[in-house]
C-alpha positions as CSV (number, residue, x, y, z in Angstrom):
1,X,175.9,102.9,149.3
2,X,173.7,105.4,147.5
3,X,170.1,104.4,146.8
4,X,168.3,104.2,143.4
5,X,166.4,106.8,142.7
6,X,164.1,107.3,140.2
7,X,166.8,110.0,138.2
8,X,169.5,107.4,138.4
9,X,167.4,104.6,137.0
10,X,166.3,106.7,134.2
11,X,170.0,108.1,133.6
12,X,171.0,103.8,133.7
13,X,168.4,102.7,131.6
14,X,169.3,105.3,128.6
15,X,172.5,104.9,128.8
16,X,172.0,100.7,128.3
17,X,169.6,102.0,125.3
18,X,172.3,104.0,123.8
19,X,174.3,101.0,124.0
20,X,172.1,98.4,122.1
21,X,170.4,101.3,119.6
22,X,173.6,102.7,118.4
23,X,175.8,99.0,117.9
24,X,175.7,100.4,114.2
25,X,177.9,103.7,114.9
26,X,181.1,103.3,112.7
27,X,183.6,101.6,114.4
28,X,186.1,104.1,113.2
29,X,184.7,106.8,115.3
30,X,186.3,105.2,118.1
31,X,187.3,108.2,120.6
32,X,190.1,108.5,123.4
33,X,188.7,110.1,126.5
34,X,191.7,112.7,126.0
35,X,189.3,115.7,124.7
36,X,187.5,113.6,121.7
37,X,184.0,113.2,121.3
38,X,181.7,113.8,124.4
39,X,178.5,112.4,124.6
40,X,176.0,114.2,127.0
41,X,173.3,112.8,128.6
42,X,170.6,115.4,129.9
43,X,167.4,114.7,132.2
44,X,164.7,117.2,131.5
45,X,161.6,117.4,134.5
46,X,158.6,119.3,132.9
47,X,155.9,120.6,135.2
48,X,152.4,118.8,135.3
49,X,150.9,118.9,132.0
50,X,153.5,120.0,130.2
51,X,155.8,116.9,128.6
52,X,153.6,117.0,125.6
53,X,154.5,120.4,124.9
54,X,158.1,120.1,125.8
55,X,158.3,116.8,123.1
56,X,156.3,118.8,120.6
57,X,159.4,121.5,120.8
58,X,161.9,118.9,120.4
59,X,160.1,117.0,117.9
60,X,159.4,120.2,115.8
61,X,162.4,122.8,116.3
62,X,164.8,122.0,118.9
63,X,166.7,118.9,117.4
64,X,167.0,121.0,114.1
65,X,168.7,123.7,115.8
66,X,170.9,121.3,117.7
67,X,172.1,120.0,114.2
68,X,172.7,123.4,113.2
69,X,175.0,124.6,116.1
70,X,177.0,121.0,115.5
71,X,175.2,119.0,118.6
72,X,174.5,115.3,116.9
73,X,171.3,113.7,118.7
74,X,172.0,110.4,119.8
75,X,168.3,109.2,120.9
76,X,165.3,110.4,122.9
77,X,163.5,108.8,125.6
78,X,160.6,108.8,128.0
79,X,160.4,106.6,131.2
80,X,158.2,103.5,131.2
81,X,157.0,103.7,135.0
82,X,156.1,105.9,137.7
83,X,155.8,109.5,138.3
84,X,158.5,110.4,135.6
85,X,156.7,109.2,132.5
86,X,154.7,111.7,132.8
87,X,157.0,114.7,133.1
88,X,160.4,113.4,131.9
89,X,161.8,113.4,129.0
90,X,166.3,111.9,128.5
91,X,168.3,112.5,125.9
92,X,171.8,111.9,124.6
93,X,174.1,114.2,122.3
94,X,177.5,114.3,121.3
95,X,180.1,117.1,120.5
96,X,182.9,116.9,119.2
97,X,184.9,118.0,122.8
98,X,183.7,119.3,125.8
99,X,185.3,122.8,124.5
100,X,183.5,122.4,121.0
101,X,180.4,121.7,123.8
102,X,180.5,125.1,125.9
103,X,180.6,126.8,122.2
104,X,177.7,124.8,120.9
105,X,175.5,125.6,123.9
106,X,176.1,129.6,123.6
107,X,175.6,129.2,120.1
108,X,172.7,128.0,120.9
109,X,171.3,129.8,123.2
110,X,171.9,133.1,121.5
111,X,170.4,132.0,118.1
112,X,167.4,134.2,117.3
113,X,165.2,131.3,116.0
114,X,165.9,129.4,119.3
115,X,164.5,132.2,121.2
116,X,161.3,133.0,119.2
117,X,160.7,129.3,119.4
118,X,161.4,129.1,123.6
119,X,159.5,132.0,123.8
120,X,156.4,130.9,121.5
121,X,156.2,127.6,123.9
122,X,156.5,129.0,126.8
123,X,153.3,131.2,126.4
124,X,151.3,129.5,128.8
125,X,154.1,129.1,131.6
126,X,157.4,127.0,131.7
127,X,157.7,123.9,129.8
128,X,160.6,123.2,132.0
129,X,161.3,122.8,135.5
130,X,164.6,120.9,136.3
131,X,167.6,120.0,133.6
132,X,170.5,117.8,134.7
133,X,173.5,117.1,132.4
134,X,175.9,114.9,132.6
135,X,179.1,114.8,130.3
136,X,180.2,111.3,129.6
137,X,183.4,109.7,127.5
138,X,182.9,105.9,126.2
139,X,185.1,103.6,127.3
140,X,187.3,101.5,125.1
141,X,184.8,98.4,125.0
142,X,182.0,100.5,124.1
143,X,179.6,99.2,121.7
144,X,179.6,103.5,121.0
145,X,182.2,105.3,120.5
């Protein structure tokens, strides 16, 4: 049997969020598993200190440039207890396929503006120290689809 850990709680408890906050998704949108929509769920660990920074980022450039390299946010979250509400941040986005996925990311990664602003908030050290992702499908009784 594997054991809770913190990660897998976290990773549990946003994807029961997404769940209830997104009931309002267009029913139409429903996806097959068979290379439609992908939602991704990523688990970002920022060293001591520095989740303030690393939500600043998101709050002020990195969401944009998600929208404008086709990644949809889904929603943002912060633990409620322990050691990880402090340094963790979870969030969920979708593309359109897991191919359409690999091109968003290098799209990305290699847009100028995306760099100058990694760079600017990284001046005092890493604003990052662990990333987890995890590609998901809904399944047909999904409230999110």
């Amino acid at each position: 049997m594997r054991a809770f850990t913190p990660s897998r709680i976290v990773s549990a408890i946003a994807l029961l969020a997404v769940g209830f906050a997104l009931g309002s998704w267009n029913a139409s949108s429903v996806v097959q598993a068979q290379g439609g929509k992908v939602f991704e769920l990523r688990t970002y660990t920022a060293p001591e200190g520095k989740l303030p920074n690393l939500q600043a980022r998101f709050r002020d450039h990195t969401r944009r440039i998600f929208e404008k390299h086709g990644m949809k946010s889904v929603g943002y979250w912060v633990p409620q207890d322990g050691a990880e509400h402090t340094n963790t941040l979870v969030y969920i986005i979708s593309h359109d396929s897991r191919e359409q996925a690999k091109k968003n990311w290098a799209d990305f990664q290699a847009d100028p503006e995306w760099k100058k602003v990694s760079a600017e908030s990284q001046v005092d050290g890493p604003i990052v120290s662990k990333v987890v992702s995890v590609f998901m499908d809904a399944t047909d009784y999904s409230p999110i689809k």
